[in-house]
C-alpha positions in Angstrom: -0.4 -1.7 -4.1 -4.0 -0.6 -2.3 -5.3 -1.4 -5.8 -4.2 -4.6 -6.2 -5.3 -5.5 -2.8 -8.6 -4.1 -2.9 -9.3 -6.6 -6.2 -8.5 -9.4 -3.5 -11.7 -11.2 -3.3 -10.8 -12.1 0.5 -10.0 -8.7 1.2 -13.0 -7.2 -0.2 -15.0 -10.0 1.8 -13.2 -9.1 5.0 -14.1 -5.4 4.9 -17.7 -5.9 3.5 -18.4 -8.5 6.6 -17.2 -6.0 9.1 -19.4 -3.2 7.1 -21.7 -5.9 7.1 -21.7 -6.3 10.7 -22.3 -2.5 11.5 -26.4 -2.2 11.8 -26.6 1.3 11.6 -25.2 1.1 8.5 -28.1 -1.0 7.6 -30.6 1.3 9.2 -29.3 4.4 7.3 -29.2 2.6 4.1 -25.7 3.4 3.9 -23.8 1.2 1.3 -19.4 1.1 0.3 -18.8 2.5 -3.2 -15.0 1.8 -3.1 -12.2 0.0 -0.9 -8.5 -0.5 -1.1 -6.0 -1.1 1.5 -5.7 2.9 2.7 -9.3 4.4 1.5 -13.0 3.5 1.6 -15.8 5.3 0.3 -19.6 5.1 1.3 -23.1 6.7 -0.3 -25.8 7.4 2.3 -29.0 7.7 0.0 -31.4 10.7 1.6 -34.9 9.2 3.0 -37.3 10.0 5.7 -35.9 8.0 8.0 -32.5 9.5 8.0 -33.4 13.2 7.8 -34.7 15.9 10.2 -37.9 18.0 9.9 -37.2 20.3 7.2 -35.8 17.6 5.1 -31.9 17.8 5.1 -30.2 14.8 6.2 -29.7 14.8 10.0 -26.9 15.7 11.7 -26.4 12.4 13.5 -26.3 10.5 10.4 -23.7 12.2 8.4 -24.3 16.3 8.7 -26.7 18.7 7.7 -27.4 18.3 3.9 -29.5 17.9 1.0 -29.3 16.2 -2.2 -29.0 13.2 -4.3 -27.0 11.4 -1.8 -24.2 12.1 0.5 -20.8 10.7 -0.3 -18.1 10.3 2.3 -14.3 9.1 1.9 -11.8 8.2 4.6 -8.1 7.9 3.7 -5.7 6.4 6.4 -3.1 9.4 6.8 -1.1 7.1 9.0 -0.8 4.3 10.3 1.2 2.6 13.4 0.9 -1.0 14.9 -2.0 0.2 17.3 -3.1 3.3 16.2 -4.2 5.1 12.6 -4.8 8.3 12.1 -7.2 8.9 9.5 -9.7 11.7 7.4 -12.7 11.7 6.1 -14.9 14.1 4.0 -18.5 14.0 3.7 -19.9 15.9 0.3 -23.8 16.3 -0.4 -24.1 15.6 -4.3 -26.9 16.6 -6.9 -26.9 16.2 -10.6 -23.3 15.2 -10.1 -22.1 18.7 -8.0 -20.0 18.0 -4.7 -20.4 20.3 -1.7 -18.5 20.0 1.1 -20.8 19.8 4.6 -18.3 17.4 7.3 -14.4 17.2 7.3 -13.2 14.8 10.0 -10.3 13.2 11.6 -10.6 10.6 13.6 -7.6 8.6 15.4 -8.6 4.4 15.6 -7.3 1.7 17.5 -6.3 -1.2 16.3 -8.2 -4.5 18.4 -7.2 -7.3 16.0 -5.6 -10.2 18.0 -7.0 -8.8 21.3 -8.6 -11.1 23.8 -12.3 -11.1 22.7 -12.4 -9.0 19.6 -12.6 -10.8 15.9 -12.5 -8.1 13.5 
């Protein structure tokens, strides 16, 4: 069903707008690889601006790490009417190797149809 949904041209404009929206995604050159319904997927390419002194990308961007680019996915675990519960990894890649340097879980709220918020 994600699948399906994620080839919706309004869907896939929804979720790029609100990515779109974001500026620090902007800033860190950060860009989505993949969406559906439950999952998303975003490449941060490794530059000056993103990385600390001894050339690893910075901890406040992603997490410490070096390579080609860092990939992270998040995948909706669960999700109620107001909140989702949710996980991400982020991996460093080079010459198509995946190391693992962030797991996360994060619990979101849901604001849609709240006074004030649009997306």
């Amino acid at each position: 069903m994600s699948t399906l949904i994620s080839q919706d041209p309004a869907f896939r404009a929804r979720i790029q707008a609100s990515f779109d929206k974001q500026e620090l995604m902007s800033i860190l050159g950060a860009s989505i690889l993949h969406m559906a319904l439950d999952a998303v997927d975003i490449a941060l390419l490794p530059k000056p601006s993103v990385s600390q002194q001894h050339g690893f990308v910075h901890a406040s961007a992603v997490a410490p790490a070096a390579g080609e680019r860092a990939v992270a996915w998040g995948r909706v675990i669960k999700a109620r009417r107001t909140l989702t519960l949710t996980q991400t990894e982020v991996f460093s890649e080079t010459a198509g190797e995946k190391r693992l340097v962030a797991p996360l879980t994060a619990i979101l709220m849901t604001i849609e149809g709240r006074d004030g918020e649009a997306d």
